[in-house]
C-alpha positions in Angstrom: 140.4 128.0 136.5 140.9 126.7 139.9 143.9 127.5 142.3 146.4 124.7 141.3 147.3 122.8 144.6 150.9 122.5 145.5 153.3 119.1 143.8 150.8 119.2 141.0 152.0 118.6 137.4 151.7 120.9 134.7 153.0 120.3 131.1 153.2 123.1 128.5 150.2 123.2 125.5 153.3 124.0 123.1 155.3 121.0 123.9 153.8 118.4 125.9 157.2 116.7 126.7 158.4 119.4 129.3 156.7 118.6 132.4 157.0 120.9 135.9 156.1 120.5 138.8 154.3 123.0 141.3 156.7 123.4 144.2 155.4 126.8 145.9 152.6 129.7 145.4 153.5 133.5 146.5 151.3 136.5 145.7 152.6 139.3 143.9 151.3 142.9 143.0 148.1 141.1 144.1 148.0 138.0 141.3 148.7 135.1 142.5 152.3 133.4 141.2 152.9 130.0 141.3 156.4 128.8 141.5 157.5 126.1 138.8 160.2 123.4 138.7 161.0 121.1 135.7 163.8 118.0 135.9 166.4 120.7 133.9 165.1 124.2 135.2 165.9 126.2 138.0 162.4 127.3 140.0 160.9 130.0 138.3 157.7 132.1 139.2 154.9 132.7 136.8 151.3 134.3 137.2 148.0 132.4 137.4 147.3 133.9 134.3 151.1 132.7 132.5 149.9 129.5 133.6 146.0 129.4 132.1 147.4 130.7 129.1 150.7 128.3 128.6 149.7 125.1 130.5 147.5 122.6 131.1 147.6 120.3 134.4 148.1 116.6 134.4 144.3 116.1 134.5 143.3 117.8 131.8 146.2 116.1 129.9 145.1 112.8 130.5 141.7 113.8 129.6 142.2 115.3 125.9 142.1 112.7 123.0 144.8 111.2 121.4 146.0 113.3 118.8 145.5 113.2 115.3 148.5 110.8 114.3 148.2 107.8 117.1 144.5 107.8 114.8 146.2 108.4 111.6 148.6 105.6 112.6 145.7 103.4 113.9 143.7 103.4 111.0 147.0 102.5 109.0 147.4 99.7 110.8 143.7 98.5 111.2 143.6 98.3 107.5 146.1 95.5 106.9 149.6 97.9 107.5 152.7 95.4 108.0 155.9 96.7 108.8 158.4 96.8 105.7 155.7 95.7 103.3 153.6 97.9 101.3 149.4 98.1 102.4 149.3 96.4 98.7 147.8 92.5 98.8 
């Protein structure tokens, strides 16, 4: 993966809801930490590798499919769901 550039946003794979922010990069031992800030976190520092493994940036996120119940949900409703009443006719 490519060096993530600095105010980039990164949302874990686990729980797509927590979203940081890159706010500084610092190598370490030789491996290359990036520095990570969420709305209710301190700033912690993780490797490159942490970050592969754990996350996935904004542009990747947007580019992934919906998942499996927005389609389950869609299909519901494009065959004659109404809300409150039964899919019977």
């Amino acid at each position: 993966m490519a060096e993530i550039e600095l105010n980039t946003k990164i949302f874990r794979k686990d729980n797509l809801d927590i979203v940081y922010s890159i706010t500084g990069k610092k190598f370490l031992n030789g491996i290359l930490h990036y520095k990570l800030k969420s709305e209710n976190s301190e700033e912690i520092f993780l490797s490159e590798h942490a970050i592969n493994d754990r996350f996935v940036t904004e542009a990747k996120h947007c580019e992934q499919p919906k998942n499996s119940v927005s389609r389950l949900f869609t299909k519901i409703i494009k065959n004659g769901y109404i809300i409150g009443k039964s899919n019977e006719k």
